[in-house]
N, C-alpha and C positions, 0 to 999 in steps of 0.2 A: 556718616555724619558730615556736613557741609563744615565746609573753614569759614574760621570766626568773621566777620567783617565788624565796617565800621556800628549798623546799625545794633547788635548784640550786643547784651552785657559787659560792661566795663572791665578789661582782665588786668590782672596788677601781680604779676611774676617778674619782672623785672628791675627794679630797684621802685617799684610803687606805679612801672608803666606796664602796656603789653606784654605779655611773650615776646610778640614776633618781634620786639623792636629791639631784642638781642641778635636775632639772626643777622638783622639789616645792620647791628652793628656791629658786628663781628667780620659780616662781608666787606662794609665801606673802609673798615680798619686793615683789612691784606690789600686792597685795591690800594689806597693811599698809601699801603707800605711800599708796596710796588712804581707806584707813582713819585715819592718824593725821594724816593730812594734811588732813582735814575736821576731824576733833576736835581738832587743835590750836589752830583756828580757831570752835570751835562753840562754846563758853562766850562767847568775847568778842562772837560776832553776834547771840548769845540776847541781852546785855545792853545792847549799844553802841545808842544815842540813836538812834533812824527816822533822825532827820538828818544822820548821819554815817552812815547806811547799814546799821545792823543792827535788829534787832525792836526793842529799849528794855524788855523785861520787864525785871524786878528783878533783884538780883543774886542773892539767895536762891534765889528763882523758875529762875534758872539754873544755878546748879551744882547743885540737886535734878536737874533735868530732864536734862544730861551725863549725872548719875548712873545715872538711869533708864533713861535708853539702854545707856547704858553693858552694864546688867542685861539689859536685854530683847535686846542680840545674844545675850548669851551663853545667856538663856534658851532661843532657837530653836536652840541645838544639841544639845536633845533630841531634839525633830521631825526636823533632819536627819538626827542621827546612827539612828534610826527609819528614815527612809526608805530610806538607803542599805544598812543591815540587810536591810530586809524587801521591797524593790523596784526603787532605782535599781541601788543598788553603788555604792563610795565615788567611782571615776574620775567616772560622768554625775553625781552629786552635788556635785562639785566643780565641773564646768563650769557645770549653769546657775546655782549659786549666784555664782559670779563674772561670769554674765550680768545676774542682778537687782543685785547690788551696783553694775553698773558704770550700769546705767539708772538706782538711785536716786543716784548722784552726777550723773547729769544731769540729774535734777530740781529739786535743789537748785542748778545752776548755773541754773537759770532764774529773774528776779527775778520770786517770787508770793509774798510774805510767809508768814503760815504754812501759808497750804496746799500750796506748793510742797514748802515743807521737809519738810511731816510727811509728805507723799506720799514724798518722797526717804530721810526717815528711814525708813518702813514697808518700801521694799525694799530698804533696805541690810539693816534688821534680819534679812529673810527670807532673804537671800542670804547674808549671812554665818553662820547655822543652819543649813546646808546645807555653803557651805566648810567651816568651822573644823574642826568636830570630823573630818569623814574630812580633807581632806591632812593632820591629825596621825595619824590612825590607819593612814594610806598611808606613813609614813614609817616607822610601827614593823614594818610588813609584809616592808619590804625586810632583816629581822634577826632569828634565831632568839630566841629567850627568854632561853640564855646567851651570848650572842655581847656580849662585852667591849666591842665598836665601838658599843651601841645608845646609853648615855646624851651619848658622846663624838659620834656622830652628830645626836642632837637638840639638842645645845649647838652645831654647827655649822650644823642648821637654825634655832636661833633668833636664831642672828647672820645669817639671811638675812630673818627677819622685821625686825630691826632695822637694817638696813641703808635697806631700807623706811622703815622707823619712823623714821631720821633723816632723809635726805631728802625726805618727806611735809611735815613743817612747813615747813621752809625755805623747799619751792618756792612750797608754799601760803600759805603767810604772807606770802612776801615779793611774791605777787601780790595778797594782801587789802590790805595795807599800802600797793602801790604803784597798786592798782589800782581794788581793788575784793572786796566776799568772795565773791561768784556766781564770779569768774577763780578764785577760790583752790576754792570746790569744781569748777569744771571739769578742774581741773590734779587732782581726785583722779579722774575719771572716764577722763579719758585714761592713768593710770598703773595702772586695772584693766583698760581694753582691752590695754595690752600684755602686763600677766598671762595676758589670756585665751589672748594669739595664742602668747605664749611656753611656755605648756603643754598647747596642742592640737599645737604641734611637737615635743614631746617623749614625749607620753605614750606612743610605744611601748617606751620603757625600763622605764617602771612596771612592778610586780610582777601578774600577774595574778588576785593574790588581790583587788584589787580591783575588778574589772572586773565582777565578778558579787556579786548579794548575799550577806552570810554567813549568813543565817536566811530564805532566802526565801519567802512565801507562796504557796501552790498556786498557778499558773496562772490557775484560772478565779474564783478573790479580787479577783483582782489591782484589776481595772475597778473592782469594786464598793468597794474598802475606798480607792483612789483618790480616787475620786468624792465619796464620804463626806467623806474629808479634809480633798480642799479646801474643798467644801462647808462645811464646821464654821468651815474658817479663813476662808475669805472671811465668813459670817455674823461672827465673833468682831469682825474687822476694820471692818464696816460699824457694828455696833452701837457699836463702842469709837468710833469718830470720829465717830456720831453724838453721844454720848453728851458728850463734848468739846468737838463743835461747837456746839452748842446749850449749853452749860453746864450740865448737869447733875451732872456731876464737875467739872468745872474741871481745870484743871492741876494742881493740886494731889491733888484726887481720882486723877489720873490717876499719880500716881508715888507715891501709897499703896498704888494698887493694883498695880502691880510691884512695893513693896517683900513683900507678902502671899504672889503668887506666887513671886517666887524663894528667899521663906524657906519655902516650901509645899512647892514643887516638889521638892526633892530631900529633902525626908526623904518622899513618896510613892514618888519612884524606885528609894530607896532601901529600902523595904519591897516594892515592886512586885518588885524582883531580889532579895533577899534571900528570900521564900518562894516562886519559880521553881521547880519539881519540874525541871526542866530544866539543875539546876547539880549540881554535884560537891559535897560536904562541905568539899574544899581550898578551893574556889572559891568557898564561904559563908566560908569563915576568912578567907581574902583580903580578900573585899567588907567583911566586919566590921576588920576591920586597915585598910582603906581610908576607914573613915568618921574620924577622927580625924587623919588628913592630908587628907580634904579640907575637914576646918574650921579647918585650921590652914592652907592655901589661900583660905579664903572671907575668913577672918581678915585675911592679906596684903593683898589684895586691898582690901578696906576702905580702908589705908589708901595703899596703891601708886598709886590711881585717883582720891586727891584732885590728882594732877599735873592733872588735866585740870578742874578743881573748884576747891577751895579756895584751892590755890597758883596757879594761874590768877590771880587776885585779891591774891596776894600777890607776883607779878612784874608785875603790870599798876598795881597802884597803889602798891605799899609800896617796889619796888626799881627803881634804876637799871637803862637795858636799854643801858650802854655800857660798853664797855674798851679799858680809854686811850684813852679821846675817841672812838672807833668806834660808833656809833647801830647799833642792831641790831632787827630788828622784834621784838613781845612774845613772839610765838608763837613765837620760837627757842628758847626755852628750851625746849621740850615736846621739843626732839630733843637735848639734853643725855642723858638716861636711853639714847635710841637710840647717840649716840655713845659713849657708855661704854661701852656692851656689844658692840659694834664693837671695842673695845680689850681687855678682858676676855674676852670667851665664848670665843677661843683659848684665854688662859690656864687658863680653867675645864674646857675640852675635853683641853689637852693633864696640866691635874695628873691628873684621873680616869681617863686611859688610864696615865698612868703610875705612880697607888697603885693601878689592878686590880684585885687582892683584896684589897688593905689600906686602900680607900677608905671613909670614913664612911659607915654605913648608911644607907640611904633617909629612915626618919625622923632622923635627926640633921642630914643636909641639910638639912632641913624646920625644923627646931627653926634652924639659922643665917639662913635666910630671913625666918622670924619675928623673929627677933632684931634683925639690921640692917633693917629695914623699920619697927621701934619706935623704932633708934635713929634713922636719918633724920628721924621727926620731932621728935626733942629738937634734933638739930641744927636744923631750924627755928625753935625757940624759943631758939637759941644766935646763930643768925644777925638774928634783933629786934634784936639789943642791941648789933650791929655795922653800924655805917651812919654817912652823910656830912655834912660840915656842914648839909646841904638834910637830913637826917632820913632820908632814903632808905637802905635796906640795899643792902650792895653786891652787884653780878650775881656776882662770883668766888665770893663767900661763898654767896649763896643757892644756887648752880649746885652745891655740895658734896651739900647734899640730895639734889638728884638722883641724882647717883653714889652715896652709900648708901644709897639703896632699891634702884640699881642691883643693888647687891652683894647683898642681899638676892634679888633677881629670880632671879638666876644660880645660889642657891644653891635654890632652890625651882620656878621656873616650869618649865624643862629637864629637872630631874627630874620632877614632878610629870606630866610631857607623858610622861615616860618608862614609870614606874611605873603610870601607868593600864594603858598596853599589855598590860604588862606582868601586873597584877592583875584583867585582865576577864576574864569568863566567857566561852566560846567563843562560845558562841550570842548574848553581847550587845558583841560585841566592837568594833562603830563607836558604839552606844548607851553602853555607857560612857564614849568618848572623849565623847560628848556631855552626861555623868553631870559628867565633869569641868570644862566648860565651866559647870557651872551654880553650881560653887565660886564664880569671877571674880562670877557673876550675883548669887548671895546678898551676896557681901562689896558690891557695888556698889548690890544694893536696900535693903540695912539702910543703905549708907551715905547714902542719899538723905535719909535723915533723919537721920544723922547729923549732916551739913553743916548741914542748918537750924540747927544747935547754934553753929557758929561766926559770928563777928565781931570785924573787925579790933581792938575794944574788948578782947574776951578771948582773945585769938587766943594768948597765952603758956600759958593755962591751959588752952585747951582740945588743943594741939599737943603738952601738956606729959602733960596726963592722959593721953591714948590712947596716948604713946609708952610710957610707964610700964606700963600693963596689959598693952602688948601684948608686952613683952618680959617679963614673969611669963607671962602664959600661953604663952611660948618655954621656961619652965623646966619648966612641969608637962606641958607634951608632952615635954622630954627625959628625964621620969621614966618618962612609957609606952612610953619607945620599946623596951627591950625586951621588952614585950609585944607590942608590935603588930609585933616582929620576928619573934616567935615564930607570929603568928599568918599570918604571910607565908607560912609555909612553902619556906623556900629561896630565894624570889624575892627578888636582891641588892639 
């Protein structure tokens, strides 16, 4: 018996969706455990003193460099979303990327100062450009183009990324805290091995559009444009860490030049697919309708990704980390954002199933994402001015922020995951999902020097400026949005 695809019968085993779309969510939930459960700990090991156990770079020096990573995962789901196109197919795409992910969290649980790490960082980066973009694109698989259930089912996959995403910090923190931080990234590397095991068990549910590539390259290519590839990337990789090692960029040089490329990269990807003789007319309107939500994404993102950056620094040194007398490790806080959306993305799944066709348009989601992601950080600048005899802001109060980007998130990231599917041209249809990825990557390499901007000195105005612009430019995308509805062509 052949695996269900899209075109079969409608399956509804999973809270009213697919089957499969529990495996994918059960895998994105260990991967993101694995994921935020390192980064909610990596800003603080970038700067914590040699002698209490972390590197001692500056604090500047580190939330750039979060930043930059931050970018360079999401950069490499170009290349994956590429490969799985033109050679794996998104299912082996997904496996070994969550094989390198899960070896570079075992490198970083090994104590070798920075060479360990950047060894660790380099194949999470690789691994997760490989994952991300196809299990999102595997999930739009399991649902026709109009089928009602799709954005109601990605809002229930991304409550499986965040379920992840809350228990990641906890466990990991609460073993850098009590432990050590090499325990806290090993607890991420054991929570990607059970991803791996828990969707090499399921994958015969998967749809079998992904199993093979959507554009694949003749046969006798295959070796040779392989070959190339890696080739190109292994060189890219040797030269960059030499280049590091040795100092000739510095650290600094090194998260300049991510910020270059990921503000590069997608307006190339974006002319690269835009003159494709290989696309439809609708399919160029789409892509054009698509650039204006996804800079209203890179935007987001900007400032969604100072949880792991800026405010990192502003629950570590400025806020109490207790309630009613209960000590809690720093790194808890980073799974506030996960457990809101735990409580929420039902909500947000079940209002959209049931406004259907009276739910707000794609870009006006977008334009509310925008919105509360500006205001989250006025609420930052709200929450300075609230604080305890000792000077400290309080955890209840700072913890607020979180939950309004939250809202933001839910109003934007779900669709956005959606809409891509949605809006890609056939023949580039896991590469866009990887088009999308490179939104998060621009908002996070401009942000790399954004952040050099802040200081607890000016931390009112500078929290205060970016919420303000960013909630104007939430206005003048809702003035395009009937255009760029129009240029949707029918896609809700």
């Amino acid at each position: 018996m052949s695996t269900p695809t899209v075109a079969d019968a409608p399956q509804q085993g999973f809270f009213g969706h697919p089957r499969a779309l529990s495996t994918l969510f059960f895998t994105e939930m260990w991967e993101r455990f694995s994921y935020y459960g390192m980064r909610g700990i990596l800003a603080l090991y970038l700067y914590t003193a040699i002698q209490d156990g972390g590197l001692g770079l500056p604090e500047t020096t580190a939330t750039s460099l979060v930043s930059a990573y931050g970018a360079s995962v999401y950069l490499t789901g170009v290349a994956g979303g590429w490969l799985a196109d033109r050679l794996l197919g998104a299912r082996s795409a997904v496996f070994w990327g969550g094989v390198l992910i899960m070896f570079g969290h075992i490198a970083m649980a090994v104590p070798g100062g920075l060479t360990t790490t950047g060894i660790g960082i380099i194949l999470i980066i690789a691994g997760t450009g490989l994952l991300k973009p196809n299990v999102s694109k595997m999930v739009g698989d399991l649902y026709t183009e109009q089928d009602q259930r799709r954005d109601s089912g990605f809002s229930i996959f991304y409550m499986g990324i965040n379920l992840g995403g809350f228990a990641g910090p906890l466990i990991a923190g609460l073993l850098q805290s009590e432990i050590g931080f090499h325990w806290g990234f090993g607890a991420a590397a054991v929570g990607m091995a059970l991803g791996l095991v828990q969707y090499v068990l399921g994958r015969g549910n998967l749809s079998s559009v992904s199993q093979v590539p959507a554009n694949p390259l003749p046969a006798e290519h295959k070796g040779g444009v392989l070959g190339r590839a890696g080739g190109i990337a292994a060189l890219f990789v040797v030269v960059l860490v030499g280049l590091v090692g040795t100092g000739t960029i510095g650290l600094g040089g090194l998260v300049n030049l991510v910020t270059v490329i990921s503000a590069v990269l997608p307006i190339v990807y974006f002319a690269v697919m835009l003159s494709s003789k290989q696309i439809t007319k609708v399919e160029r309107d789409r892509l054009v309708a698509y650039i204006p939500l996804f800079l209203a994404t890179a935007l987001f993102f900007l400032l969604f990704e100072q949880q792991a950056s800026t405010l990192v620094i502003v629950t570590d040194m400025q806020t109490t980390n207790e309630v009613f007398g209960w000590e809690f490790p720093v790194s808890w806080f980073q799974s506030i954002n996960s457990l809101a959306i735990i409580i929420l993305a039902p909500v947000f799944a079940a209002l959209w199933l049931k406004l259907a066709d009276r739910q707000p348009s794609t870009p006006i989601k977008f334009v509310g994402g925008v919105v509360f992601v500006g205001l989250g950080f006025l609420w930052a600048v709200l929450s300075g001015f609230i604080t305890n005899a000792d000077g400290k802001q309080l955890a209840l109060v700072v913890a607020m922020v979180f939950v309004v980007l939250t809202i933001g998130e839910l109003m934007i990231s779900p669709v956005g995951l959606s809409v891509t599917t949605k809006l890609a041209p056939a023949v580039f249809s896991s590469q866009t999902m990887g088009l999308y990825f490179l939104a998060p990557a621009m908002g996070q390499g401009i942000g790399a020097q954004v952040v050099k901007l802040y200081d607890p000195a000016n931390q009112t105005l500078y929290f205060g400026v970016i919420g303000l612009a960013t909630i104007a430019c939430g206005g003048l995308l809702a003035l395009a949005a009937p255009k760029i509805k129009k240029l949707m062509h029918g896609v809700p």
